[in-house]
Structures are given as structure tokens and as C-alpha cells.
KOLDRENKE-127963 format. One record per atom (N, C-alpha, C): x, y, z. Coordinates in steps of 0.1 Angstrom, whole numbers, plus 5000, padded with zeros to 4 digits. Layout:
XYZ...
This chain:
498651475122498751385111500251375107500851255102501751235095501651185084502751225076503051175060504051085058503650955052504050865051504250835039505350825034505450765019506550655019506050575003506950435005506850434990507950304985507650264971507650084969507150034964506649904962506949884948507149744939507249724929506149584924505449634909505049544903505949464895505249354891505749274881505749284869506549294858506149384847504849334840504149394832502849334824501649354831501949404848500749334857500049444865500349604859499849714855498449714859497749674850496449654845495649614854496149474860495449424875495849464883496549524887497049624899495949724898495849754889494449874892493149794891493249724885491849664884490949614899492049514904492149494921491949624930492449694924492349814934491049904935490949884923489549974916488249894924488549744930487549674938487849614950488949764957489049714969487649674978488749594985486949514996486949585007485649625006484849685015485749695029485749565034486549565048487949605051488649575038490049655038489949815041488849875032488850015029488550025043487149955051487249975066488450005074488949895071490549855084491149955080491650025067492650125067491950245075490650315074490350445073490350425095489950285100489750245119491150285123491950265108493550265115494150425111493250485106493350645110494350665099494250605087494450675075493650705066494150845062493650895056494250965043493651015031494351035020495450955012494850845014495850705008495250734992497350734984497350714970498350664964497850554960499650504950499650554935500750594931500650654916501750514915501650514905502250384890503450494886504650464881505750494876505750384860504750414851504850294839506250264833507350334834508750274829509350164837509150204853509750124857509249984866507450004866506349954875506849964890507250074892507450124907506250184910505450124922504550204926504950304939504750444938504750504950503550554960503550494968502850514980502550654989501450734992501550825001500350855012500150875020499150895027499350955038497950995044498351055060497850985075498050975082497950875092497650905104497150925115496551045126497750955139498150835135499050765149500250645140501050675130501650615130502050435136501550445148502050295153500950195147499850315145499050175139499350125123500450155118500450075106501449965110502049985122502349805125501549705130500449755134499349685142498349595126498849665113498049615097497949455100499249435100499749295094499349205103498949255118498249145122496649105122495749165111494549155105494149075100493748965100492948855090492948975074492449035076491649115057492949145055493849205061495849255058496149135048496249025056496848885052496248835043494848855041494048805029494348885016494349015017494949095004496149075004497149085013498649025006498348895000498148835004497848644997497548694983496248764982495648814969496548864958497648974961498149034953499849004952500248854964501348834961501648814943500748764932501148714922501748834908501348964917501449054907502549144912503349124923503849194929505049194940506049204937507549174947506749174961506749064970506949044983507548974991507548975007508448905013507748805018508448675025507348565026506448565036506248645041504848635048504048715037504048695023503248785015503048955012503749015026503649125025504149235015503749285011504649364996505849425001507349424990508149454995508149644997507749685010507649825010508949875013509349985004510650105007510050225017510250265027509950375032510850495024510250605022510750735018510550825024511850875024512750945034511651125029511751205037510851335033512251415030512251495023512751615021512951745016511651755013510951895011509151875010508851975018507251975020506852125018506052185009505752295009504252295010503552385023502652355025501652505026
């Protein structure tokens, strides 16, 4: 398994439906992530700055380039382009973060 973390940003105010959306992810999303061998996916909220950071663990890395070509990928970007920095194919703007200490 690998550890993957990133950071994303909301729009300010837009908090509230960022969890709310989330709190009713769809069924088939939650599928396609767990087929794509992740596992222990969590974003925590930063409220000062609406940075979200991203972390999870992943059993094959290559498959999170394989996301974005999903019909349900494309349909939740669409979905949450309005609350949330992305690029134009809708995808959220993700930061990869860099590791540098793991105590395990």
C-alpha cells in the first residue's frame, strides 16, 4: 500500500456543502474508489483557510490515473465544480504532498 496525500481548495462560504455532498456520496463513486484499491480515504477541512487536505491509501497507485477516465469521476467533478477551485475539465485543483515523516 501507498500513502497518498494532496490538498485541494474550497470556495469560501462553501464549507457546509462540501460536507453535506460528501456525507451523500453516491453509491457508485464510493464503488469506483474502493475497485480502484483505495482504501482509508479522508479529507479534513483547514476552516481558516478552506484548504482541504486529502489522504488515503492505495494498493496500485497507477490506478488513480485511470479515475478521470470514469463516466461517475466526471459526473462528481461536474457536480462539485461550483464549490470548489478546478481545472477545466472540472477536475479539482489537486496539490500532491510531498511525505516527510511517517512514524509507524
Amino acid at each position: 500500500m501507498q500513502r497518498v496525500a494532496f490538498k485541494m481548495k474550497l470556495f469560501k462560504g462553501k464549507e457546509d456543502e462540501y460536507k453535506k455532498r460528501h456525507d451523500a456520496l453516491w453509491p457508485e463513486l464510493a464503488m469506483l474508489l474502493k475497485e480502484s484499491g483505495i482504501h482509508s480515504y479522508s479529507i479534513f477541512l483547514d476552516e481558516e483557510t478552506s484548504e482541504l487536505f486529502g489522504y488515503l491509501l492505495i494498493e496500485d497507485p497507477q490506478q488513480l490515473n485511470e479515475l478521470p477516465h470514469h463516466p461517475v469521476m466526471k459526473k462528481w467533478w461536474a457536480y462539485m465544480k461550483d464549490i470548489m477551485e478546478t481545472n477545466t475539465d472540472n477536475s479539482p485543483v489537486n496539490i500532491p504532498l510531498k511525505e516527510v515523516f511517517y512514524l509507524q
